[in-house]
C-alpha positions in Angstrom: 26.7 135.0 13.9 29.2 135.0 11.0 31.7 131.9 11.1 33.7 129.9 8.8 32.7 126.7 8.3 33.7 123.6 5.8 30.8 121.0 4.8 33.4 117.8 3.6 36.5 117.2 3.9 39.0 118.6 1.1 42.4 119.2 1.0 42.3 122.5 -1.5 38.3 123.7 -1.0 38.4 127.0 0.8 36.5 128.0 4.2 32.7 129.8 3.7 31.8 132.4 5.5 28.5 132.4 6.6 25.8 133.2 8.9 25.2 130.0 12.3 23.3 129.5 15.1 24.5 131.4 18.3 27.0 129.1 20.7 25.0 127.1 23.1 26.3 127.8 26.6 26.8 125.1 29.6 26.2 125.4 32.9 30.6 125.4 33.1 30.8 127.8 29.9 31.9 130.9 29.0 30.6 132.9 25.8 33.4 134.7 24.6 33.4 137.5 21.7 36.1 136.6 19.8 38.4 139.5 19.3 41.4 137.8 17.2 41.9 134.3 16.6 45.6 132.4 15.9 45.8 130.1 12.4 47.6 126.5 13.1 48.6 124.2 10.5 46.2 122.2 12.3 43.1 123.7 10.9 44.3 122.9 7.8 44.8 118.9 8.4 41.3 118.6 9.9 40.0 120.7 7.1 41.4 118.2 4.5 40.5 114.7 6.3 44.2 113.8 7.7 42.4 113.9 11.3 38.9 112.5 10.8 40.0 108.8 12.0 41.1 110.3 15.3 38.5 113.6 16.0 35.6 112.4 14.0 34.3 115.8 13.9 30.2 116.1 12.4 30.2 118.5 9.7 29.3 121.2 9.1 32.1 122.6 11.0 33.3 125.6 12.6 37.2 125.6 12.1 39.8 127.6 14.4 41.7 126.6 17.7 43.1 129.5 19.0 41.3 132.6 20.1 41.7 136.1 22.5 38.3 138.2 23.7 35.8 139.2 26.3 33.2 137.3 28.3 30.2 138.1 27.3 27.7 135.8 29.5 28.8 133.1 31.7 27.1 129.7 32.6 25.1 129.1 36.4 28.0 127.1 37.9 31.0 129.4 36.2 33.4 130.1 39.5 36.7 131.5 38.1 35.3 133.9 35.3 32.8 137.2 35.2 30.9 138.9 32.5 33.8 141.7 30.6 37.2 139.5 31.6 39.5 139.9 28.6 40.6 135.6 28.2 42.7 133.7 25.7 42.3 130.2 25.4 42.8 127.0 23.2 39.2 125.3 22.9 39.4 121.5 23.4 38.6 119.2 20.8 35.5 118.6 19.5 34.5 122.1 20.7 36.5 123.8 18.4 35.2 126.7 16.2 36.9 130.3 17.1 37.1 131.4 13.3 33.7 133.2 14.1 32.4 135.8 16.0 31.6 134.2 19.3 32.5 130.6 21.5 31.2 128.9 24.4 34.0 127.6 26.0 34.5 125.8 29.4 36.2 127.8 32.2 39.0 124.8 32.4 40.5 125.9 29.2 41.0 129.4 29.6 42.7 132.0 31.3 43.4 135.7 31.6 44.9 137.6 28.7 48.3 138.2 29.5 48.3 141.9 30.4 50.3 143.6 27.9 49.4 142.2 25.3 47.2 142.9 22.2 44.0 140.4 21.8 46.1 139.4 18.6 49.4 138.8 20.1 46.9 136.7 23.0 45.3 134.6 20.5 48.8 133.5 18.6 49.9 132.0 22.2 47.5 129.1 23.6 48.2 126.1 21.3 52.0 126.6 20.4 52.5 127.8 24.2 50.8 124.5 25.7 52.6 122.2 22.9 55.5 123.3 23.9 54.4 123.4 28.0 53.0 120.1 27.7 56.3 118.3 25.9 59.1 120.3 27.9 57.5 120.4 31.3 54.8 117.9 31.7 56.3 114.9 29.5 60.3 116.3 29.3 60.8 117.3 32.7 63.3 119.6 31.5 66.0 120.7 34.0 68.6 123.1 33.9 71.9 122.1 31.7 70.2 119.8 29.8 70.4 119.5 26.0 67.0 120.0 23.9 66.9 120.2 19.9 64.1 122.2 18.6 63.3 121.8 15.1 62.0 124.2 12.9 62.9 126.8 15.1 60.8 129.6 13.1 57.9 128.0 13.3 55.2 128.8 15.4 55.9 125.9 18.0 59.5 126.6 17.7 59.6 129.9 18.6 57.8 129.3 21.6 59.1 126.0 22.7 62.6 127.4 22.1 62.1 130.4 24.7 60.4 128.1 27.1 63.4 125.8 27.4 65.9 128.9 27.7 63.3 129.4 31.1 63.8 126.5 32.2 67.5 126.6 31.8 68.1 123.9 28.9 70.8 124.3 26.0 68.7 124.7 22.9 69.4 123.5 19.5 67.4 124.4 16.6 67.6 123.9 12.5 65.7 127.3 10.3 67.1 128.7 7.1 69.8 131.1 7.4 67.2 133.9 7.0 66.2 133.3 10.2 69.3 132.8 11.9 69.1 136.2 13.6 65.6 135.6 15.1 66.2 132.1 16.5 69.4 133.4 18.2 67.6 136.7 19.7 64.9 133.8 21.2 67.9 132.5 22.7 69.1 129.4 20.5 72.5 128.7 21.4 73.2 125.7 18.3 71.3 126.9 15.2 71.6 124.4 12.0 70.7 125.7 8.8 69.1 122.7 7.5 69.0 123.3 3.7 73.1 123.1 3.7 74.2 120.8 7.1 72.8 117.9 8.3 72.2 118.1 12.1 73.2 114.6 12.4 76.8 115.6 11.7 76.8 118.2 14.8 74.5 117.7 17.7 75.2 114.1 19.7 74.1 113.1 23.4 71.1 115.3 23.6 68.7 114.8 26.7 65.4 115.5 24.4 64.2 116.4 20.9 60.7 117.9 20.3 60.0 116.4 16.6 58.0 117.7 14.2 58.8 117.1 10.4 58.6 113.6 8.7 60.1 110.0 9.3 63.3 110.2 7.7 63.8 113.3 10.2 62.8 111.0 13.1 64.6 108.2 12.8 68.2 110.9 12.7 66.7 112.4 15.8 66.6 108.9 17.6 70.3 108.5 16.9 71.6 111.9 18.3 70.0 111.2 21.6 72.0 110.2 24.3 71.1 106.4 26.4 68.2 107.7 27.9 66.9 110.5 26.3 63.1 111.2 25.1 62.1 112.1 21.9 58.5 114.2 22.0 56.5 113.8 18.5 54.0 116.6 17.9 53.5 115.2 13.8 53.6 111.5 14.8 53.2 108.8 14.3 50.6 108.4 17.3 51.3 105.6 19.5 49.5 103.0 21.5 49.4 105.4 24.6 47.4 107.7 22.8 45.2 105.3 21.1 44.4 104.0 24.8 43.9 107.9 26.4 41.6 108.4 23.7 39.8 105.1 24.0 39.9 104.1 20.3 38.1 100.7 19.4 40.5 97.8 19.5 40.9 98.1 15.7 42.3 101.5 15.7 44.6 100.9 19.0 46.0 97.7 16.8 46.2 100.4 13.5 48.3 103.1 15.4 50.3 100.5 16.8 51.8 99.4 13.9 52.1 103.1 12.6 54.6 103.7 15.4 56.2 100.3 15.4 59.5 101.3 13.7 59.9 104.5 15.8 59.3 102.2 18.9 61.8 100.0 17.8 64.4 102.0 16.7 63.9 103.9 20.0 64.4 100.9 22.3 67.7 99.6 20.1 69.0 102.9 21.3 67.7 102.5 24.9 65.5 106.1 24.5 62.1 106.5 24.9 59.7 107.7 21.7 56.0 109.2 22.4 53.9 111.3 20.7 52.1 114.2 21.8 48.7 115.5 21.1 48.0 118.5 22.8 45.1 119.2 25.2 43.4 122.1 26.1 44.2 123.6 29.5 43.4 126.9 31.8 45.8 126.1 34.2 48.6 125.8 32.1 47.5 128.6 30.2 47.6 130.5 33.3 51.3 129.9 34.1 52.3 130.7 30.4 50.5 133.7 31.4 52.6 134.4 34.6 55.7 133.9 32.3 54.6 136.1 29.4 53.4 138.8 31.7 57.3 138.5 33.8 58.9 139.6 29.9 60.3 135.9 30.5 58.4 134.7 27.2 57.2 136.9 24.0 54.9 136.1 20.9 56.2 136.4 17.7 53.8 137.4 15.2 54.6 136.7 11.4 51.0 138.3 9.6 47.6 139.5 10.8 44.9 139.2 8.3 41.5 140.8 8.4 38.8 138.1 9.2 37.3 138.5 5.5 40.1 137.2 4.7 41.0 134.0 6.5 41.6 131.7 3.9 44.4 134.0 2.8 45.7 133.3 6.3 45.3 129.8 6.1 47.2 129.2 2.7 50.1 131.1 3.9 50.2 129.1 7.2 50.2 126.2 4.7 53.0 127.4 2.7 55.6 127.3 5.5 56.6 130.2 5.0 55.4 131.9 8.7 57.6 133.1 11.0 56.2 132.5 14.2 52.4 132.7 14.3 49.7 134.2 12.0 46.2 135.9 13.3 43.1 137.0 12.0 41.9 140.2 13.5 37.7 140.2 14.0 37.5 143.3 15.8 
């Protein structure tokens, strides 16, 4: 089958397209043609080495996260999928590779396509929708009238994570560029900050949680405008010693990641809030209530660009611009 692959690490090398061995299915898989698949900025750290202390990935590699298409064939032991199901899905780590035509996946980290939607609006859902699932419900434990701040409320996380707290009944903060002022207050932002001109310091105070993810300085401001109690949810770090222990890192890398996340830590407990960092997991389950929302009207995609699959690596620079609104997709079939 045709895939893109990288064979070293490097920041500014592009993907090749070339021809692999067919995915090896388990007796739990699923073989899925890949119809569409969504572009992260997280293709783009593993492809330049940011990752490779953390997923130790063997190269050659098969890039690509995100992904919508049919079964195909299913494993012996399969219970919840058949053979023609349309599914969407975020493979887990160290099984990654849907920037080609075809993954085996495990049933655990799928679940239906959403109904009405295209395979490319599908495949631009599973990782922004459980990031935002898995900070604001599992680890936030949002509830109604609380006070979130989103930032970068255009991006492809922030877009979804802000409609998801709207669900669950949260006032929603966000910072964009004026430019996108109208689309962050039609996903229902009700404080939007155009960071380029204000400082979001000077307006939001005693907020319940703030899902981070730009750099330190950014952090450390989002610590103070968090009320005695409040969480702040990292999804670009620093990683912390919970982590390091989940993912069973030698002693040497737990002690490393400690001190990356020692000022945060500290800074957190001077104000009496809580600071962890997030690294999203693969899950069907989830998947399947974003699903149930998306299918309700509750939650929609937004879709910035969809790029021929010839031409991924146009897709992946523009993702790595900043530039995207919402999510970009590549379109195999």
């Amino acid at each position: 089958m045709k895939a893109f692959t990288i064979n070293r690490y490097n920041k500014h090398q592009n993907l090749q397209l070339t021809e692999v061995s067919d995915p090896i299915l388990n007796d739990h898989d699923v073989l899925v043609q890949i119809h569409a698949a969504g572009i992260n900025l997280l293709d783009s750290k593993i492809k330049s080495g940011e990752f490779k202390l953390i997923l130790p990935y063997q190269l050659p590699l098969i890039l690509g996260h995100d992904f919508a298409g049919i079964i195909l064939k299913v494993g012996p032991k399969v219970q919840k999928f058949k053979i023609g199901e349309e599914v969407f899905g975020r493979a887990r780590d160290f099984r990654i590779g849907t920037f080609a035509e075809q993954i085996a996946v495990s049933e655990d980290d799928i679940a239906k396509k959403p109904k009405h939607l295209t395979m490319e609006e599908a495949a631009s859902i599973p990782l922004v929708g459980l990031t935002s699932w898995q900070a604001l419900v599992e680890n936030a434990n949002i509830q109604k009238g609380q006070k979130v701040f989103i930032q970068a409320g255009s991006g492809g996380v922030g877009t979804f994570a802000i409609q998801l707290a709207k669900v669950l009944g949260a006032e929603v903060a966000t910072t964009t560029s004026h430019s996108n002022f109208e689309l962050v207050k039609r996903l229902g932002a009700d404080t939007i900050i155009d960071y380029k001109t204000t400082d979001f310091e000077s307006i939001l105070k005693d907020y319940d949680v703030v899902i981070h993810s730009q750099d330190g300085k950014t952090l450390h401001k989002s610590l103070r405008i968090l009320k005695p109690g409040g969480k702040l949810i990292s999804i670009s770090g620093p990683p912390d010693i919970n982590f390091a222990k989940e993912m069973k890192f030698p002693w040497f890398l737990q002690f490393v990641i400690r001190m990356l996340s020692l000022s945060a830590n500290k800074k957190a407990k001077e104000r009496n809030v809580q600071y962890s960092f997030l690294f999203m997991k693969a899950n069907g389950s989830q998947l399947n209530q974003i699903s149930n929302l998306i299918n309700e009207g509750r939650i929609q995609p937004v879709i910035d660009k969809i790029y021929p699959f010839e031409a991924l690596n146009d897709a992946l620079a523009y993702v790595e611009s900043g530039r995207a609104k919402g999510k970009v997709v590549v379109k195999m079939l």
